[in-house]
N, C-alpha and C positions, 0 to 999 in steps of 0.2 A: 539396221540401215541397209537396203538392197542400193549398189552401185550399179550404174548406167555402161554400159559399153565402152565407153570414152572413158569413163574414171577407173575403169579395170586396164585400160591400156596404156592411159599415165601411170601405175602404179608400174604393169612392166618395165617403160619405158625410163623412168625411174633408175629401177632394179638394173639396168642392162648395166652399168658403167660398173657395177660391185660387182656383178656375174663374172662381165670380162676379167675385174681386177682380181679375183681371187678363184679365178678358172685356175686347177688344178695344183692351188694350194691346201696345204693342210692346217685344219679346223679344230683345236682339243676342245673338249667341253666339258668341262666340271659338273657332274647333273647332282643338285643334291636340295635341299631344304624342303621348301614346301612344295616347290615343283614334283618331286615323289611321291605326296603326301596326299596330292588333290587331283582325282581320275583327268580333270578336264584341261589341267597344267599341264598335267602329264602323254595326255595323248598331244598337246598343241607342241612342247618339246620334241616327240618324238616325231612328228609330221614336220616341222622346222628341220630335223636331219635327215629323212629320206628326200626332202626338199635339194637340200644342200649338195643332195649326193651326183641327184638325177640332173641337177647343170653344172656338174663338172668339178665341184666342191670336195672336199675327202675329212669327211668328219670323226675325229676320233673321241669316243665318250670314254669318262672315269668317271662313276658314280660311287658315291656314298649309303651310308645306309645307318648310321647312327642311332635313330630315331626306334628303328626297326630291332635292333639288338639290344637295345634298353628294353625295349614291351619282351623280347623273348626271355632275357635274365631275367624278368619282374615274373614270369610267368612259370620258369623254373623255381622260383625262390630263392634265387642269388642276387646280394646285392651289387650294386655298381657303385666304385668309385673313380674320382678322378683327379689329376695333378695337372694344373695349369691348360684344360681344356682335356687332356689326355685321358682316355681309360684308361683305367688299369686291368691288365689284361692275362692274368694269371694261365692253363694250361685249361684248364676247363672252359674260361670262359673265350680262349681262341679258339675250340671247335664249335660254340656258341659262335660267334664272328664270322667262321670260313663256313658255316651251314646256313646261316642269314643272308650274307652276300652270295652265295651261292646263289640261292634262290632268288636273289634279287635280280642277278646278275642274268638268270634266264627269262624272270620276266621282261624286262628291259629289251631284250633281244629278241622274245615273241612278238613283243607289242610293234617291236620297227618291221619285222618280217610281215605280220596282218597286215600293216599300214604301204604296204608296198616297197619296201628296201630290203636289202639282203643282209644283215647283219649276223657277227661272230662272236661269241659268247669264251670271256679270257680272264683269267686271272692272274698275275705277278709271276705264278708258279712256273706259269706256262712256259713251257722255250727258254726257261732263266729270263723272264720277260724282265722283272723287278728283283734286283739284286738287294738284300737287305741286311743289316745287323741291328742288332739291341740297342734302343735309341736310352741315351742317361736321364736320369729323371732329375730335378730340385724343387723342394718344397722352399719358398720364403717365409721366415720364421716372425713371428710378431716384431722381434728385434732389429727386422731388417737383413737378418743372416741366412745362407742358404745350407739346406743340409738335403744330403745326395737321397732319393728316392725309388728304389726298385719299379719298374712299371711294367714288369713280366715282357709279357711278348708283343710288346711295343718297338717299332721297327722305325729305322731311318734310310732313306733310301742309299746305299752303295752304287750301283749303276744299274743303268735301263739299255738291256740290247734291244734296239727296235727293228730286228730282223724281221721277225714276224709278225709285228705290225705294220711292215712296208708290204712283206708279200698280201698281206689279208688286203691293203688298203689296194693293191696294183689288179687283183683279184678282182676287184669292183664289193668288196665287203666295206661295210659299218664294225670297226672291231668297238667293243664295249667289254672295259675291263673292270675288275673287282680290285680296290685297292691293298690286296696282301703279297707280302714279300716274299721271297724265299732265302730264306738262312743259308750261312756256310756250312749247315751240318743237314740240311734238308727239312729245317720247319720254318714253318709258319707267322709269320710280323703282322701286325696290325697295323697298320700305316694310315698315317690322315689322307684322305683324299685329295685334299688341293693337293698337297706335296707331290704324291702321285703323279697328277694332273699335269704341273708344273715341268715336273723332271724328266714323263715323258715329250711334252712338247718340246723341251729343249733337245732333248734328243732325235725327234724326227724333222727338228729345224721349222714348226709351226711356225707359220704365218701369222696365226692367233691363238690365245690362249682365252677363252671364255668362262668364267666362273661365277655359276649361278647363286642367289644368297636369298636372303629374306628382308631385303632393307633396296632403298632407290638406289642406292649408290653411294660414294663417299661423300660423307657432310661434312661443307664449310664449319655450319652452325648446327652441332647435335641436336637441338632443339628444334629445328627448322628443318621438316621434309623435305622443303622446297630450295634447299643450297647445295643443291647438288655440285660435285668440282669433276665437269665435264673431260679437263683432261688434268692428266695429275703427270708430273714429270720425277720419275725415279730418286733423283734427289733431293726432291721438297720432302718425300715422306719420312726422313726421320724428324725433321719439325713437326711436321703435324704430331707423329707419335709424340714428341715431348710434352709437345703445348695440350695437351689431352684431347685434342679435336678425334684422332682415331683410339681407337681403345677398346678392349676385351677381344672376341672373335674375329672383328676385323683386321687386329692387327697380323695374325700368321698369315691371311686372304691376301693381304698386303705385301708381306715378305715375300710368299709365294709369288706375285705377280712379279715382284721387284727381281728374284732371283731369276726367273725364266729370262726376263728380259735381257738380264746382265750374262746369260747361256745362248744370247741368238734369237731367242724369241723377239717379232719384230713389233708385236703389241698386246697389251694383255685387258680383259676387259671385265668389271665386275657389273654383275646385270641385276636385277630385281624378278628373280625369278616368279613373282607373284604374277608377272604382266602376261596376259596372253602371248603366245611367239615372240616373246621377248628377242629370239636369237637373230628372227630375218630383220625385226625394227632395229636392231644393231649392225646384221651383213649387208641388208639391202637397201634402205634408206639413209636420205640427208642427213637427217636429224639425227637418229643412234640416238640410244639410253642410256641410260649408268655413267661412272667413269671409269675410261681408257688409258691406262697407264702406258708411258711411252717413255724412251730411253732418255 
C-alpha cells in the first residue's frame, strides 16, 4: 500500500504528542524471541531504535540469545538441561554462553550502526555493569515437595551500576547489553534477560520498560487470540496467575514487568514481537499493542 502525502503527514502529526511525551526519556527494550530469529523483524526492531534515538528518545536494548546457545551446545555435543525455564549452566557450558552472546551482542550493534545510529556493544561485566551471585535452584517433586537443585552458573541479579549506561546514553549511544553478571570473585552468571532488562530500567529510572515475546499479549482467554488485556494493573496479576489465565513463560515476563514497576519503572509493556515495528505502534500511536502493565 503506497500512502499519499497527506496520510504520511497524519501519521507524523499523530506521532508529535508521543515524541514530545517521551522527548528525552529513557526507553529499555528487551529484544528476544522471534524478533532475533527473523532477518526482516530484526532489521524493523532495529530501525524502530535508531528511530527513537534520532527524536530525542534514549533507547537502551538487553537482548537474549537462548535459541542460539542451545544450536551451539547441540553442535558441540553437549546436552542442555533445564530447571523451571532455567539452564543449567555448568563451567563449560558458561563459556559456550559468554562466546554466543558475545557474538550476538556485536551483531546487534553492527546492524544499528549500518542502519544509521551509534550504538555500544556491553556486557554485565562491563564497569561492574550487573552485579551478580548464584541464583538457588528447586526441582517440584511428583509429591508436591521441593528439593534444592544446583544450576551451576546461573545468576540473580545483586545490583546494577548504571554509570555507564548514563555516560554511553548522554554520549548520544544506543548501549545494547549482553545479559551476564559478574560474580563476587570475578566470573561469570547466566542471567535471564527479562531480569536484566528489568533491573536495569529500574535503575536508570525508565520511563518504559518494553519486552518483546512471541505471543499478542496477555490473554483474557488462553484460547482466544483475540482477548488480549490491553492494560493490566500490577495487582490483578497474582489472580490471573492462580486462576491459570497466565502460566508457564509468561509468568517470570510478568513478574519482571510487576517488579520494575514496584522499583520506579512508570510502565512496562509486553509486545508481540512477531508484528513488523511493533515498538513505534506502541511509542507513537493511539492504539498501542500488547498489554501495558501499570502500577
Amino acid at each position: 500500500m503506497v500512502l499519499t502525502a497527506q496520510e504520511k503527514a497524519g501519521i507524523l502529526v499523530e506521532a508529535l504528542p508521543y515524541i514530545k511525551k517521551f522527548y528525552g526519556k529513557i526507553i529499555v527494550v528487551k529484544y528476544g524471541g522471534h524478533a532475533m530469529l527473523n532477518c526482516e523483524l530484526k532489521r524493523a526492531v532495529m530501525t524502530d531504535l535508531v528511530l527513537m534515538k534520532y527524536v530525542g528518545m534514549h533507547p537502551v536494548v538487553v537482548h537474549g540469545g537462548g535459541p542460539d546457545i542451545s544450536k551451539m551446545l547441540k553442535r558441540l555435543g553437549k546436552e542442555t538441561s533445564f530447571v523451571n525455564g532455567l539452564r543449567v549452566t555448568d563451567a563449560e557450558t558458561m563459556e559456550v554462553v559468554e562466546m554466543v552472546l558475545g557474538r550476538l551482542n556485536k551483531e546487534i550493534t553492527a546492524l544499528i550502526n549500518r542502519l544509521g545510529g551509534r550504538a555500544v556493544g556491553l556486557c554485565g561485566k562491563d564497569a561492574n555493569l550487573v552485579m551478580a551471585a548464584k541464583k538457588p535452584g528447586k526441582v517440584r517433586l511428583a509429591d508436591g515437595s521441593e528439593v534444592e537443585q544446583d544450576l551451576g552458573f546461573v545468576g540473580r541479579v545483586t545490583q546494577v551500576n548504571p554509570d555507564l549506561l548514563l555516560s554511553v546514553i548522554q554520549q548520544g549511544y544506543i548501549p545494547v547489553v549482553a545479559p551476564i553478571g559478574l560474580g563476587p570473585d570475578g566470573e561469570g552468571y547466566n542471567i535471564n534477560a527479562d531480569t536484566v532488562a528489568g533491573k536495569i530500567a529500574e535503575a536508570l529510572g525508565a520511563d518504559k520498560l518494553i519486552i518483546l515475546t512471541d505471543v499478542e499479549g496477555i490473554l483474557s482467554d488462553p484460547a482466544d487470540k483475540g482477548s488480549v488485556i490491553s492494560v493490566l494493573r500490577v495487582d490483578d496479576i497474582p489472580e490471573l496467575v492462580a486462576s491459570g489465565k497466565i502460566s508457564g513463560g509468561m509468568i517470570p515476563k510478568l513478574e519482571c514487568c510487576a517488579a520494575a514497576i514496584k522499583g520506579g519503572v512508570k510502565r512496562a509493556h509486553i509486545l508481540d514481537g512477531r508484528v513488523l515495528h511493533a515498538i513505534l505502534l506502541e511509542v507513537f500511536t493511539d492504539e498501542g499493542i500488547g498489554t501495558m502493565v501499570l502500577p
